[in-house]
C-alpha positions as CSV (number, residue, x, y, z in Angstrom):
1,X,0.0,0.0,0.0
2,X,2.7,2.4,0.7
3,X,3.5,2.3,-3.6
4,X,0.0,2.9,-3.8
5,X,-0.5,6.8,-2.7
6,X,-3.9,7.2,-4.4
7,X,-5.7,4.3,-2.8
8,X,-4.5,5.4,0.8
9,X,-6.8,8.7,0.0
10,X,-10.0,6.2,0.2
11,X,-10.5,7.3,4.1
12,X,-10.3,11.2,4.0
13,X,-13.6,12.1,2.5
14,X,-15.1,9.6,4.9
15,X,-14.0,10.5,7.8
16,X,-15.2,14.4,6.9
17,X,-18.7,12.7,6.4
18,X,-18.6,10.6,10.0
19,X,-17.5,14.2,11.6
20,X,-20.3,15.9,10.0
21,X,-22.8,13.1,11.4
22,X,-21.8,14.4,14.9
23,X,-23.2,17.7,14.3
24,X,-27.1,18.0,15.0
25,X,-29.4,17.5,12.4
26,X,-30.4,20.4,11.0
27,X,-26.5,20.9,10.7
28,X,-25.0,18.5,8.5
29,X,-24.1,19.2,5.1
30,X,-24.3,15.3,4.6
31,X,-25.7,12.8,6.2
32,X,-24.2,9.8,6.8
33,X,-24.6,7.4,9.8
34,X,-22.4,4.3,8.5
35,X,-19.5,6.7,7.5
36,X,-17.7,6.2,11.2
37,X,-18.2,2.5,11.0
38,X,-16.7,2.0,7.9
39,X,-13.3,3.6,9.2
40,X,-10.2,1.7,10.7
41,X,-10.6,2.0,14.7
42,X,-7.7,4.6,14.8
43,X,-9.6,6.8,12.8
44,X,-13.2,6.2,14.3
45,X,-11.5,7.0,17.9
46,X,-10.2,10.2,16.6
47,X,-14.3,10.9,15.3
48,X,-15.6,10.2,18.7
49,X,-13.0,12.7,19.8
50,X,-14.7,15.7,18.0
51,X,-18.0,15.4,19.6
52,X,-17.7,17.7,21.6
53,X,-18.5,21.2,19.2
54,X,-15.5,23.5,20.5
55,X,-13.2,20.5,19.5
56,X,-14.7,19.7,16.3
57,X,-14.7,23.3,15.3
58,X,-11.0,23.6,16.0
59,X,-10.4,19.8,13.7
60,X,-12.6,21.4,10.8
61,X,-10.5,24.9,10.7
62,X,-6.8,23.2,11.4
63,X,-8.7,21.2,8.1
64,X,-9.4,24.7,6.3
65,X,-6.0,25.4,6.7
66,X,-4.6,23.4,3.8
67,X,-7.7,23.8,1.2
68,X,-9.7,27.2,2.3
69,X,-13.1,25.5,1.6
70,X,-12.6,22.4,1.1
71,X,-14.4,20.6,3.4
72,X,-17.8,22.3,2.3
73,X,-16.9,21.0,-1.3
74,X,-16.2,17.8,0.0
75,X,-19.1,16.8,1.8
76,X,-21.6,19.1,-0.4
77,X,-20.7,17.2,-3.5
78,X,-21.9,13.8,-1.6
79,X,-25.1,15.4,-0.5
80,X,-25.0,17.1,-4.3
81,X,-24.8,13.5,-5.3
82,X,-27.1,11.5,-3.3
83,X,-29.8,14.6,-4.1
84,X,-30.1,13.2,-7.2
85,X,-29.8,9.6,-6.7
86,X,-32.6,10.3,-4.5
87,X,-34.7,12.3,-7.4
88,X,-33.8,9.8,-10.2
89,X,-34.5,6.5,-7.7
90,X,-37.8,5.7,-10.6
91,X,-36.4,6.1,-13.1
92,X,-32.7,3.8,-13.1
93,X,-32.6,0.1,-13.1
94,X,-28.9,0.4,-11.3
95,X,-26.2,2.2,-9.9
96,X,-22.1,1.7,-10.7
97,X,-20.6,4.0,-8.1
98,X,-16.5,4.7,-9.9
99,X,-13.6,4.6,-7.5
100,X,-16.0,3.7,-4.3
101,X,-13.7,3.4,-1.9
102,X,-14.7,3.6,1.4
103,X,-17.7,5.1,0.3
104,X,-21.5,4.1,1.8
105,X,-24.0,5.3,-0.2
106,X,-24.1,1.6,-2.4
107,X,-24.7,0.6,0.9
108,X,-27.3,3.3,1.9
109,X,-28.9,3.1,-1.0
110,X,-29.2,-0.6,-0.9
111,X,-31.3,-0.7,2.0
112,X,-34.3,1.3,0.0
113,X,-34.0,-0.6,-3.0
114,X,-32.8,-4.1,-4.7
115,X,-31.7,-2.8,-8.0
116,X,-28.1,-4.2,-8.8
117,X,-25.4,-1.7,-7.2
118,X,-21.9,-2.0,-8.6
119,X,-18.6,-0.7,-6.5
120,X,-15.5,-0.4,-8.6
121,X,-12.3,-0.2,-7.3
122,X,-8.8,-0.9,-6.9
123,X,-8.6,-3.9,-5.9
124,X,-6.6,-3.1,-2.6
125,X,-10.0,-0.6,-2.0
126,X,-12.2,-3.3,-2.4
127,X,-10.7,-5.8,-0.4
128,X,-11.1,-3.3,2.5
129,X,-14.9,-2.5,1.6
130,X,-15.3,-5.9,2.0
131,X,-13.9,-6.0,5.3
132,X,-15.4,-3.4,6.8
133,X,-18.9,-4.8,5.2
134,X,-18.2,-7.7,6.9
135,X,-17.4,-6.1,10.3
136,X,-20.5,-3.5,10.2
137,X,-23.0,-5.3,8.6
138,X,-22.5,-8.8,8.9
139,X,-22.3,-9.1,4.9
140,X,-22.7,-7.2,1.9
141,X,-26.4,-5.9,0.7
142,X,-27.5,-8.7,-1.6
143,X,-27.5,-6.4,-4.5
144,X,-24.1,-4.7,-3.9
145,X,-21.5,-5.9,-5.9
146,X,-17.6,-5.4,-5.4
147,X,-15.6,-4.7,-8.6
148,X,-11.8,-4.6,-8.9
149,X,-10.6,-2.3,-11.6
150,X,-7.6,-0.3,-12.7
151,X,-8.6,2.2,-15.0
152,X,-5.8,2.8,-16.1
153,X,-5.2,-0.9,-17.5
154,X,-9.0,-2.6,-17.5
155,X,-12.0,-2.1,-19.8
156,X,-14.7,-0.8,-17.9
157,X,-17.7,-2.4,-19.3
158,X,-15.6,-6.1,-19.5
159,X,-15.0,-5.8,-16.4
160,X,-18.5,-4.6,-15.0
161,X,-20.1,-7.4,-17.3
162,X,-18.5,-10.2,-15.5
163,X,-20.2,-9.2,-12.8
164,X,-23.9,-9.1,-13.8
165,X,-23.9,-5.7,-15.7
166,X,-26.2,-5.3,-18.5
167,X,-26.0,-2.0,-20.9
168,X,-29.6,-2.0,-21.0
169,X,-29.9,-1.4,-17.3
170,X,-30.5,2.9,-17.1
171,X,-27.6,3.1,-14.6
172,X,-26.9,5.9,-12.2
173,X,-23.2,6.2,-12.9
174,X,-21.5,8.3,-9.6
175,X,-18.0,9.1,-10.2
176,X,-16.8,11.5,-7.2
177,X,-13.3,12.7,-5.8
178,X,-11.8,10.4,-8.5
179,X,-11.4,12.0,-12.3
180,X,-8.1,13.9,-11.0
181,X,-6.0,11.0,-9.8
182,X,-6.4,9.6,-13.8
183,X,-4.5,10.1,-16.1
184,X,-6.1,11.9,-19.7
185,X,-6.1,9.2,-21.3
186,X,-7.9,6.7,-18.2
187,X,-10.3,9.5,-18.0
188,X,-11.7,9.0,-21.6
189,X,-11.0,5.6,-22.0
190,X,-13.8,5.4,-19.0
191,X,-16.1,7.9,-20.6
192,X,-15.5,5.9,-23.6
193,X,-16.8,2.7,-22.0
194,X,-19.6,4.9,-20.9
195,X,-20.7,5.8,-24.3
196,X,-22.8,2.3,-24.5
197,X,-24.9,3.0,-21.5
198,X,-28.6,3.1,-21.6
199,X,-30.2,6.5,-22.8
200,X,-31.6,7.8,-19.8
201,X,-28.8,6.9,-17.7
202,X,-27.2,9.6,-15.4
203,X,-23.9,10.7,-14.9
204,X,-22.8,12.5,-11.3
205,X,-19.1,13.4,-11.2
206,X,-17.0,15.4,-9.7
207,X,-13.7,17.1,-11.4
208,X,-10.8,19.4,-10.0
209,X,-10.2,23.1,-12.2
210,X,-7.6,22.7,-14.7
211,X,-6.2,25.9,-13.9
212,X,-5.1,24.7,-10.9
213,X,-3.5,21.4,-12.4
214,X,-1.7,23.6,-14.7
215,X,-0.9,25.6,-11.9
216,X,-2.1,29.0,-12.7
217,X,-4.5,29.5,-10.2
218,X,-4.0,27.8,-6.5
219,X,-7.5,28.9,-5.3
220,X,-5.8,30.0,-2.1
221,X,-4.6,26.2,-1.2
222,X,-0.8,26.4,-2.3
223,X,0.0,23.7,0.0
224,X,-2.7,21.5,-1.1
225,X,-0.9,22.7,-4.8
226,X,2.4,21.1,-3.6
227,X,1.4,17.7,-2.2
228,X,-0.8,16.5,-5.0
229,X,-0.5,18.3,-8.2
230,X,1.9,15.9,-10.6
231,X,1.6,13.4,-7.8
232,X,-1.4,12.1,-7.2
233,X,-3.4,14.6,-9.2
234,X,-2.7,14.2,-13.4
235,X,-6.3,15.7,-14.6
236,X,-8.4,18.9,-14.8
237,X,-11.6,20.5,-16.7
238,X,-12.4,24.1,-17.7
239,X,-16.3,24.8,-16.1
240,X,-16.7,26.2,-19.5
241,X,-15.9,23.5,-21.6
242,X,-17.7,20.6,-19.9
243,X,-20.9,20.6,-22.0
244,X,-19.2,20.3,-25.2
245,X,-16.7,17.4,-23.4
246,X,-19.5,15.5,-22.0
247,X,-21.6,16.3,-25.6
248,X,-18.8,13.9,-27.5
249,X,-19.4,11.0,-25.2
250,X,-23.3,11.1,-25.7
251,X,-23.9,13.2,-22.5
252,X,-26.3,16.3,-21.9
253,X,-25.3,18.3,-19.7
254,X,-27.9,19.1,-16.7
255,X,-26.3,21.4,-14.0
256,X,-23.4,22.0,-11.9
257,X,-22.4,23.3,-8.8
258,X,-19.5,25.6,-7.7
259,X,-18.9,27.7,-5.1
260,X,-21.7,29.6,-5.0
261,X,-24.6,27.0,-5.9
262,X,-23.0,24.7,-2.5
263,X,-23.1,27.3,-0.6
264,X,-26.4,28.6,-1.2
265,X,-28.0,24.7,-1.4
266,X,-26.3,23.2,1.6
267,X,-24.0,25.9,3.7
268,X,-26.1,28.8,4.3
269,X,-29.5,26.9,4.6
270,X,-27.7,24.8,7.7
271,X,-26.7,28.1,9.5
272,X,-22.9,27.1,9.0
273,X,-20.3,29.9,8.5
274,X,-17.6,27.9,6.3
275,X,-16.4,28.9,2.7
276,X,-16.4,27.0,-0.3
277,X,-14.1,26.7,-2.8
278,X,-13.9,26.9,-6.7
279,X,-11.4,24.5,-7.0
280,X,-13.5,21.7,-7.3
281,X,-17.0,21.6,-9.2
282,X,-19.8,19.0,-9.2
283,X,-21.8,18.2,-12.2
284,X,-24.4,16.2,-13.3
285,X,-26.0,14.5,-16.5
286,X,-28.2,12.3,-18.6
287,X,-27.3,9.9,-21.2
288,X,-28.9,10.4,-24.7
């Protein structure tokens, strides 16, 4: 694991969600009750150590620190993205969740419903989903299904179909926190792959500003800039130019979500005072 940088990042985003689950209700920017569960025990005892408020408000701006709002962005986009599972549950016959990790929301999802939900992964990252499934839950959901995948090496749709995936099925296909760790050319190889998915299949993602792969803009997070850019972060999209990108793989764009839209949908309508950042967008689609 230690020659394997980008699978180590699996736990980060989760831990922000089991944090946020300590904060009351009416609160949380996402809401997530198996997040803490699904963490290694050193990290769930450092969770139960923020519950009291003064100490978690410290953690979160000792956070802010290194990416000025980037722990809005990073727990709006899953509440961005589970929004829309929500509003397109009748309409998809299943979900393929890219570069799951530690993620829950196959899980979440499958307690609701028994249409097939596909986890791809390294396979280092789905060995440990498996684990912790195990540990929490006793088993996997019926209808989740663990995928190992490089996607810089396997074909997508193969690799999906040899484990009960059909291109008929109208898939919600969720893709978050993972387009910048690719490579160009892994990035549309996948959306390639994805080019023989059901019309009326949906597309949420999540992608990093180019201009701050390229390094013309550090969006106030120079530090950030220095540990993963040309490291563990190889790929970038202008805002302006996602339309037309998504337009050559069959996909209309629907909406997306900066800044501003996060903070108006999630920050300010939970009485939080905490910035969000540019850096990263959200965006979501629908195949044609």
């Amino acid at each position: 694991m230690a020659g394997n940088p980008a699978a180590q990042t699996a736990f980060g985003p989760m831990m922000l969600a089991a944090v946020e689950h300590l904060e009351p209700p009416e609160r949380r920017l996402v809401d997530d009750d198996l997040a803490a569960s699904f963490l290694p025990a050193r990290v769930r005892w450092m969770v139960a150590a923020l519950r009291p408020a003064l100490l978690r408000g410290w953690f979160i701006a000792a956070m802010e620190r290194t990416g000025p709002g980037l722990w809005a962005n990073l727990t709006c986009r899953k509440r961005f993205i589970a929004d829309h599972l929500d509003e397109a549950a009748g309409d998809i016959d299943a979900v393929v969740i890219l570069g799951a990790g530690m993620d829950t929301l196959g899980c979440r999802t499958a307690r609701n419903s028994r249409i097939p939900i596909f986890e791809v992964d390294q396979p280092v990252n789905i060995a440990r989903k498996a684990g912790a499934a195990r540990r929490v839950l006793g088993a996997l959901p019926p209808s989740v299904r663990l995928v190992a995948l490089d996607f810089e090496r396997d074909d997508l749709l193969t690799t999906l179909a040899e484990h009960g995936y059909q291109t008929s099925f109208r898939t919600f296909f969720v893709w978050e926190g993972v387009t910048q760790y690719l490579t160009e050319q892994a990035v549309h190889a996948t959306l390639t792959g994805l080019r023989a998915a059901a019309p009326g299949s949906r597309l949420a993602f999540t992608y990093v500003r180019r201009d701050f792969i390229d390094g013309t803009n550090r969006y106030g997070s120079p530090t950030l800039y220095r540990r993963v850019v040309n490291k563990l972060w190889h790929f970038g999209l202008r805002t302006e130019e996602v339309a037309e990108f998504l337009a050559g793989y069959g996909w209309r764009l629907i909406e997306q979500a900066g800044a501003q839209q996060l903070l108006a949908r999630y920050v300010e309508p939970a009485g939080r005072k905490l910035a969000t950042s540019d850096l990263e967008w959200s965006a979501y689609a629908e195949k044609l």
